[in-house]
N, CA, C and O atoms as a MOPAC input file, in Angstrom:
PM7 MOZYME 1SCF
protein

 N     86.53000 1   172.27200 1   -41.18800 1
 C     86.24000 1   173.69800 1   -41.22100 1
 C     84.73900 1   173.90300 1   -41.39800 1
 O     84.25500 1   173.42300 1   -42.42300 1
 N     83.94400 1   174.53300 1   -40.57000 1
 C     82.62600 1   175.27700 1   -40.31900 1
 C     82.24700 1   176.15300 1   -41.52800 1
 O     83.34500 1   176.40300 1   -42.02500 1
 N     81.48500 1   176.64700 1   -42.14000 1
 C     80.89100 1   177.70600 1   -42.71800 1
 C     79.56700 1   178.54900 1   -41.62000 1
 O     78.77200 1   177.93800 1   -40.90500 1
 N     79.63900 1   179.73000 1   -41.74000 1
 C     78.84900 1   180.44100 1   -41.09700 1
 C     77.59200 1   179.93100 1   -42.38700 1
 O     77.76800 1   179.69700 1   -43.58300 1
 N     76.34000 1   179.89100 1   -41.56200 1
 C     75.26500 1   179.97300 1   -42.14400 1
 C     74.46400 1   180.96600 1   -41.70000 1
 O     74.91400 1   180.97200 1   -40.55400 1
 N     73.43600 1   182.01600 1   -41.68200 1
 C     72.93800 1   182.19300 1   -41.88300 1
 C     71.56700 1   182.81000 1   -42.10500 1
 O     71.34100 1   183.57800 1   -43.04000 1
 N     70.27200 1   182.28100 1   -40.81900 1
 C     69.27200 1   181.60900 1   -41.16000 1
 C     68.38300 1   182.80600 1   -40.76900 1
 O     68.30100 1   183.18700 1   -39.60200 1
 N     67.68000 1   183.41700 1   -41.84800 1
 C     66.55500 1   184.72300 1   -42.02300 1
 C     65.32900 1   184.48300 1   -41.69900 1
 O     64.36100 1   184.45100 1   -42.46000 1
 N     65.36500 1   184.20500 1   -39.87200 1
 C     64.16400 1   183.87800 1   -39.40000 1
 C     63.88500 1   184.93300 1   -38.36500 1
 O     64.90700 1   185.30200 1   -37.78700 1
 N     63.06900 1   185.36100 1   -38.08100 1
 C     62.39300 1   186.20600 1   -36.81900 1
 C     62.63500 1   185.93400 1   -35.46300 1
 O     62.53200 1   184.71500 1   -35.32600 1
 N     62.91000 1   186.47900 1   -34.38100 1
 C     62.90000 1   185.74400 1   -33.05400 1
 C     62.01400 1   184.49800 1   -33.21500 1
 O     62.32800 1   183.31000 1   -33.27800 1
 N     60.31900 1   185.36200 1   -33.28500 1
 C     59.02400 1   184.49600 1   -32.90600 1
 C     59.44300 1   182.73400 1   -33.87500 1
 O     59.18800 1   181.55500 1   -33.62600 1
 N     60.18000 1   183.45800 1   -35.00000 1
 C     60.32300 1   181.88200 1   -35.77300 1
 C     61.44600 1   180.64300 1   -35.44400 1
 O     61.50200 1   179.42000 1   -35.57700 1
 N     62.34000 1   181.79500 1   -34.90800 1
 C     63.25700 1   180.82900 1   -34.35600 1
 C     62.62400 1   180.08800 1   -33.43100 1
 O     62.78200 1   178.87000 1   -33.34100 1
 N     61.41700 1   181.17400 1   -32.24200 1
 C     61.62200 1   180.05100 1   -30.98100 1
 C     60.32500 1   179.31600 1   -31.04900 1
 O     59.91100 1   178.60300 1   -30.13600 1
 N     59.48600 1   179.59900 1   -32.57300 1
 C     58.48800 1   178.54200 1   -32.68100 1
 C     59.56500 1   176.82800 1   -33.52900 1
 O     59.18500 1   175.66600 1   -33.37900 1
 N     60.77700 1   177.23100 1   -34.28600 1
 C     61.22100 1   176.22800 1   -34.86300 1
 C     61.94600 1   175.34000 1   -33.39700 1
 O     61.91400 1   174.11200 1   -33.31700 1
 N     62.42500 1   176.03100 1   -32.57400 1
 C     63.22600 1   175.17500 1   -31.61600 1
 C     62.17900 1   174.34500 1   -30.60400 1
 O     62.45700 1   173.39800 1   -29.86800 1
 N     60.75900 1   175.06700 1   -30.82400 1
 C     60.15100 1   174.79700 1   -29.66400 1
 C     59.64400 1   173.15600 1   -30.53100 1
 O     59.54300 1   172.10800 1   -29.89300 1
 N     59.45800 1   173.22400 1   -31.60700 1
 C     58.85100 1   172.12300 1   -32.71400 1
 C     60.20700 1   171.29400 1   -32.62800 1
 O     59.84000 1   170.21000 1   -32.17400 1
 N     61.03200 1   171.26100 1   -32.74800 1
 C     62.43100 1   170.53100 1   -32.05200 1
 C     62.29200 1   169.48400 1   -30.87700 1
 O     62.41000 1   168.27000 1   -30.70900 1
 N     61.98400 1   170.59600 1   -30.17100 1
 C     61.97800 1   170.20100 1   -28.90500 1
 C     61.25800 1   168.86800 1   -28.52500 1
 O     61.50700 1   167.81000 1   -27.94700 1
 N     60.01800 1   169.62500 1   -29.29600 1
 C     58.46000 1   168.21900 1   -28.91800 1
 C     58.92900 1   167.29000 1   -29.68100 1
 O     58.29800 1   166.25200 1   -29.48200 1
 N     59.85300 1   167.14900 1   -30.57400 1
 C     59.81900 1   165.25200 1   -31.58700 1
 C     61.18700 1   165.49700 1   -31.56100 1
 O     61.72300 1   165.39700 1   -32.66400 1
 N     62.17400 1   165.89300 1   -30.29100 1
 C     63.29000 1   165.54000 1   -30.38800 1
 C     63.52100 1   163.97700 1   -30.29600 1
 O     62.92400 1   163.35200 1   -29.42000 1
 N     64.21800 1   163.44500 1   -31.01800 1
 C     64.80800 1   161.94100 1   -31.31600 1
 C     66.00200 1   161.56600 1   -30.72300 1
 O     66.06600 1   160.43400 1   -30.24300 1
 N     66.90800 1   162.26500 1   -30.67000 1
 C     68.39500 1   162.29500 1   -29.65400 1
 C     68.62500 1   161.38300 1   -29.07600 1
 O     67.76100 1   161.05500 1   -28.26200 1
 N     69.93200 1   160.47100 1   -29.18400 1
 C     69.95400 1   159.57600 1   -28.33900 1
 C     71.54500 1   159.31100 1   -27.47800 1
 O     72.67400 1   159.20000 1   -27.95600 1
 N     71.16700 1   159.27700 1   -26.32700 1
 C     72.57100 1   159.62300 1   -25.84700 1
 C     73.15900 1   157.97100 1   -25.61800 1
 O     72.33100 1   157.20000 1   -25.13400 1
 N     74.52500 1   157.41100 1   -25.93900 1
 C     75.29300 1   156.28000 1   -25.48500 1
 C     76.56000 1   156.65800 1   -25.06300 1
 O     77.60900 1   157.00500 1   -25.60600 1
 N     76.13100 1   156.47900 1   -23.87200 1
 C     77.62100 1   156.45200 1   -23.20300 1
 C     77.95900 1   157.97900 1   -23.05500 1
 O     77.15000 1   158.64700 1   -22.41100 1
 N     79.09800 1   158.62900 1   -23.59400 1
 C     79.87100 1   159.89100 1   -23.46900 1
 C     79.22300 1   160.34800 1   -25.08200 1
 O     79.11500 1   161.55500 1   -25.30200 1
 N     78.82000 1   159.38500 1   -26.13800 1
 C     78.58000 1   160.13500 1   -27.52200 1
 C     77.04600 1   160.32200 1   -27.55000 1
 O     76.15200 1   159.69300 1   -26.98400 1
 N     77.02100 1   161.43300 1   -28.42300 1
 C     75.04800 1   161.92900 1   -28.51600 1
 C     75.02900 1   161.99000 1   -29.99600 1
 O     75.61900 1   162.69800 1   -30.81200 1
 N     73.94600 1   160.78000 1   -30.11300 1
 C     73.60100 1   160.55800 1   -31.70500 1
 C     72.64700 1   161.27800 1   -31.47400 1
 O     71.90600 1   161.20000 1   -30.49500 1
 N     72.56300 1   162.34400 1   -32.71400 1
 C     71.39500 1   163.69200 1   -32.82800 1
 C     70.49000 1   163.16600 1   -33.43600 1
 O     70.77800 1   162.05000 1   -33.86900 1
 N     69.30400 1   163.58800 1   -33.69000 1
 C     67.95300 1   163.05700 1   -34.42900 1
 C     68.04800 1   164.34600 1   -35.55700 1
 O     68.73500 1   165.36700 1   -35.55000 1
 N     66.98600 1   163.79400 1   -36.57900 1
 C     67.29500 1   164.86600 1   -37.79700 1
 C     67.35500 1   165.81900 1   -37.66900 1
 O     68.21700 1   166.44600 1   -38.28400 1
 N     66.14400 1   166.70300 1   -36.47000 1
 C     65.83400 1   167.75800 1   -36.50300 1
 C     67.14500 1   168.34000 1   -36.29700 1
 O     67.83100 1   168.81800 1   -37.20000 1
 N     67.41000 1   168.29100 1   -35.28300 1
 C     68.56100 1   168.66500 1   -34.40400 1
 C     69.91000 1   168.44200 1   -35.98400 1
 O     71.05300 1   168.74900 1   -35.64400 1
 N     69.83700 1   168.19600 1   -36.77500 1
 C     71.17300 1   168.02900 1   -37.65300 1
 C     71.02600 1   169.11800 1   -38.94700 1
 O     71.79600 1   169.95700 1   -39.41300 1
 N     69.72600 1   168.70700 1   -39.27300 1
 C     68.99800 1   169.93800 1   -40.06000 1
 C     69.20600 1   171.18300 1   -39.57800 1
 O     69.69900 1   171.97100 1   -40.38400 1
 N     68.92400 1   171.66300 1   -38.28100 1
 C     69.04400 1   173.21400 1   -37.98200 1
 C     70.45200 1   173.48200 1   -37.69300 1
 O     70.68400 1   174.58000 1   -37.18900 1
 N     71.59200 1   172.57600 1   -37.94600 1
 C     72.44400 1   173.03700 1   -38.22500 1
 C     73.18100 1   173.83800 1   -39.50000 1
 O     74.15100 1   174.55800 1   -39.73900 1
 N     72.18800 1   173.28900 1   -40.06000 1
 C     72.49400 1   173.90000 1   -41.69100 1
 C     73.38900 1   173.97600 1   -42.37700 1
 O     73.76900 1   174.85100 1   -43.15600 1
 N     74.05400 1   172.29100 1   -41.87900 1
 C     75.86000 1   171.74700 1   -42.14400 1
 C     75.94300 1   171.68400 1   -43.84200 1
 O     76.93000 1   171.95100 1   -44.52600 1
 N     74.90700 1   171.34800 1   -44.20300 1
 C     74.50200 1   170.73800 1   -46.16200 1
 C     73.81500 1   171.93200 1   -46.53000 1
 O     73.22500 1   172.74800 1   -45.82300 1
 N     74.06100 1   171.87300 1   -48.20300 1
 C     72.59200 1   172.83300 1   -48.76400 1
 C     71.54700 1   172.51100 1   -48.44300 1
 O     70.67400 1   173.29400 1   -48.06700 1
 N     71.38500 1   170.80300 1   -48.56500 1
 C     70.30100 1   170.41800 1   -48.51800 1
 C     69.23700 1   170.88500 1   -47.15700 1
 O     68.02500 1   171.09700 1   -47.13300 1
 N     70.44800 1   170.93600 1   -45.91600 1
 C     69.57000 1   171.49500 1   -44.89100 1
 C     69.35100 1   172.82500 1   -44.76000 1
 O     68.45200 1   173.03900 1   -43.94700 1
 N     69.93800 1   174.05900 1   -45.36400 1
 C     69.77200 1   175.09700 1   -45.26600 1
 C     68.54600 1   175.21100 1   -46.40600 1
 O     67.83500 1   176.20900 1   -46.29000 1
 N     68.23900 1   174.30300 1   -47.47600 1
 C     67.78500 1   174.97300 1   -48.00200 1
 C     65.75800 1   174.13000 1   -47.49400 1
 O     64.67100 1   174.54100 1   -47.90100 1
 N     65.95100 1   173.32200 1   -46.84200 1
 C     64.90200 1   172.56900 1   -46.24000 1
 C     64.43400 1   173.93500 1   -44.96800 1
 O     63.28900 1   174.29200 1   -44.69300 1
 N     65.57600 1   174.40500 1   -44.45800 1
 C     65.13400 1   175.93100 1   -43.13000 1
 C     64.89000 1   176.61100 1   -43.88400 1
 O     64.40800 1   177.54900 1   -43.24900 1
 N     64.85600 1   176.94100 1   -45.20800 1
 C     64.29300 1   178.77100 1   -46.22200 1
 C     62.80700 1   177.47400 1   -46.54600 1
 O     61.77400 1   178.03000 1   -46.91600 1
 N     62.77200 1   176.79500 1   -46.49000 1
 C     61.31700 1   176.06400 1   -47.67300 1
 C     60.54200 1   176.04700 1   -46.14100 1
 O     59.38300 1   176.44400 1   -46.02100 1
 N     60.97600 1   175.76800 1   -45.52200 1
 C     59.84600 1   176.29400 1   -43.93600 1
 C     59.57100 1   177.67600 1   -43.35300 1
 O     58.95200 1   177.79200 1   -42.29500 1
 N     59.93200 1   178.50600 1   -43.89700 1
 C     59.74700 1   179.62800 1   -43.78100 1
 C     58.88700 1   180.17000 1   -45.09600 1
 O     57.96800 1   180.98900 1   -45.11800 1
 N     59.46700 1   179.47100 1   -46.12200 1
 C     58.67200 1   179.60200 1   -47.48400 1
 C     57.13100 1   179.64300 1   -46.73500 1
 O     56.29200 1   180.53100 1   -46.58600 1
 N     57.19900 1   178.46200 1   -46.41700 1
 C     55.58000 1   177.69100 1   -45.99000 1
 C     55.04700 1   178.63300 1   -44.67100 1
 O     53.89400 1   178.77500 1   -44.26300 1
 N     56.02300 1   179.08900 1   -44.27500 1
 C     55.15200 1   179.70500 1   -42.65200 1
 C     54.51000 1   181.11600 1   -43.24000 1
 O     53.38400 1   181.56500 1   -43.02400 1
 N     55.70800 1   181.74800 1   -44.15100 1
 C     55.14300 1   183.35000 1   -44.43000 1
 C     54.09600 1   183.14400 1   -45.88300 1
 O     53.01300 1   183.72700 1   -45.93700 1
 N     54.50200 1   182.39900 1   -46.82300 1
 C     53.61000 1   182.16400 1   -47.96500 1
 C     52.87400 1   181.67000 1   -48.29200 1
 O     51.91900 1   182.39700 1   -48.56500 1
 N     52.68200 1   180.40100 1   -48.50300 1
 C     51.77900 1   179.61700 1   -48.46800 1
 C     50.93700 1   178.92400 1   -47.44900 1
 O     50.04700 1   178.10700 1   -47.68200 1
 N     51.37300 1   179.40100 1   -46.18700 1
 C     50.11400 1   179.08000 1   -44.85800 1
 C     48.98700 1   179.90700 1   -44.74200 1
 O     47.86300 1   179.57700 1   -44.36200 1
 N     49.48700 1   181.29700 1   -45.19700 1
 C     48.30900 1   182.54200 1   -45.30400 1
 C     47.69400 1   182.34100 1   -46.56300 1
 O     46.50700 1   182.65900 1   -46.48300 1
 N     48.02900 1   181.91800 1   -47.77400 1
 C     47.16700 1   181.68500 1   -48.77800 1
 C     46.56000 1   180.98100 1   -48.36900 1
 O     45.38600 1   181.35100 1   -48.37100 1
 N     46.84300 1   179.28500 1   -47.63500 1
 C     45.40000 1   178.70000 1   -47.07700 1
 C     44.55700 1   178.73800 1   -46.42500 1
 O     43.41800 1   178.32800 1   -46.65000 1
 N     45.06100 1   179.35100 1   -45.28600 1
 C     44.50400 1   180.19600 1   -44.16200 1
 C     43.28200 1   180.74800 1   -45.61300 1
 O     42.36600 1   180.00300 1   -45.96100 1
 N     43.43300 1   181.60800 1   -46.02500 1
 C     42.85500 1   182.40500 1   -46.65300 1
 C     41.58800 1   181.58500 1   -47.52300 1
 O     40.39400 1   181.88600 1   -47.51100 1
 N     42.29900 1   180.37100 1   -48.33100 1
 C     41.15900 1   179.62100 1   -48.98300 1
 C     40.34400 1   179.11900 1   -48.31700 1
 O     39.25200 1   178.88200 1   -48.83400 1
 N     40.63700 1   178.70500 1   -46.62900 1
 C     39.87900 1   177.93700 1   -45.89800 1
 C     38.86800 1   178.32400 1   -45.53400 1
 O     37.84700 1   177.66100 1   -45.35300 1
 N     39.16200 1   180.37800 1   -45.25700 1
 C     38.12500 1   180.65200 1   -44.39500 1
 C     37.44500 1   181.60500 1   -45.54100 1
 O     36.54800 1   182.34200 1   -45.13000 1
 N     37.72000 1   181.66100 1   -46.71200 1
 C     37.00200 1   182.53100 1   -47.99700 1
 C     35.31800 1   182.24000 1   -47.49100 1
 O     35.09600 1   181.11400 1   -47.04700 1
 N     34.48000 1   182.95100 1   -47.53700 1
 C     33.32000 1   183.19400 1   -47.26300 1
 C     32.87100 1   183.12600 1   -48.54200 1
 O     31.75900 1   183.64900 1   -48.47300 1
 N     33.09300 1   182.74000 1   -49.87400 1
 C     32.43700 1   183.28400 1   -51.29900 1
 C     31.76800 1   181.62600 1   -51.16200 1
 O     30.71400 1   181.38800 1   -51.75300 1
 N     32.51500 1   180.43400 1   -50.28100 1
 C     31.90000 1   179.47000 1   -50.79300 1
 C     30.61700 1   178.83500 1   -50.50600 1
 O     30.23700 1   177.87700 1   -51.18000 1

């Protein structure tokens, strides 16, 4: 049995996360079965652990990328 997850991302974030997927997809197909690479298992958001690894990247995209953004380009220094 499935649980619905979820995931409180923006279009633009979804199709910057799939597009980051995409480039270091790992996937490996044998035969008729497809062994997935992390990414691809993670954005399923089957575990807490992976749902809560998709909110801590969003943490980082909306919160703490603009605070550095911000320290980097501070002009006081």
């Amino acid at each position: 049995m499935s649980t619905l997850f979820s995931f409180s991302a923006t279009p633009q974030e979804r199709r910057d996360l799939a597009r980051a997927i995409a480039n270091n997809c790992a996937c490996q197909a044998h035969g008729a079965d497809l062994i997935r690479c992390a990414s691809h298992v993670m954005v399923l958001g089957a575990t807490p652990a992976d749902r809560r690894s998709l909110e801590g990247l969003l943490y980082v995209r909306r919160v703490l990328l603009p605070r550095l953004r911000a320290q980097e380009f501070d002009a006081s220094a």
